[in-house]
Residue, then its C-alpha position, 0 to 999 in steps of 0.5 A: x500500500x503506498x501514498x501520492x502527494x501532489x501540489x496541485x491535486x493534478x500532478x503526482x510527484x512520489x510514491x511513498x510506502x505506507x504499508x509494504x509487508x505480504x504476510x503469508x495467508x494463514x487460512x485459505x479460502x475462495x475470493x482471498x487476495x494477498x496484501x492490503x485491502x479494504x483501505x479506509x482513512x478520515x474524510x473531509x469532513x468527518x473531522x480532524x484526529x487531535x494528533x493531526x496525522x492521517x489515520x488509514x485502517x485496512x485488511x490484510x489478506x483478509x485475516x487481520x486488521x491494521x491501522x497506520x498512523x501517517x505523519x502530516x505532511x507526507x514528505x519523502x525526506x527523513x529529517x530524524x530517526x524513526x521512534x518507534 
């Protein structure tokens, strides 16, 4: 699963990696498709999270739920170390 960003909404500059593990499929079963899916985030409108970040919950392989907690603005350029 992977983030755009633009300047103008028209012209896409990056591709950044939000989510980049394939986990292995723990059950099988008809109409299951590895990786993200299911990608939800806030909408305009459906308020503001106090931390300001974006906020994305998605399936993956249709077994587990994830949320990822995305730093606003999305920017390609590391400026400290991660903290985890």
């Amino acid at each position: 699963m992977a983030i755009s960003t633009s300047d103008d909404g028209l012209n896409y500059k990056d591709l950044l990696l939000v989510h980049g593990e394939v986990s292995p499929m723990r059950y099988g079963g008809n109409y299951k498709s590895a990786g993200p899916q299911y990608v939800r985030g806030i909408l305009e409108g459906n308020g503001t999270p106090p931390d300001g970040k974006l906020w994305v919950s998605y399936s993956v392989n249709k077994e587990d739920i994830w949320v990822a907690s995305v730093p606003v603005p999305v920017t390609s350029e590391v400026k400290e170390n991660a903290n985890e």
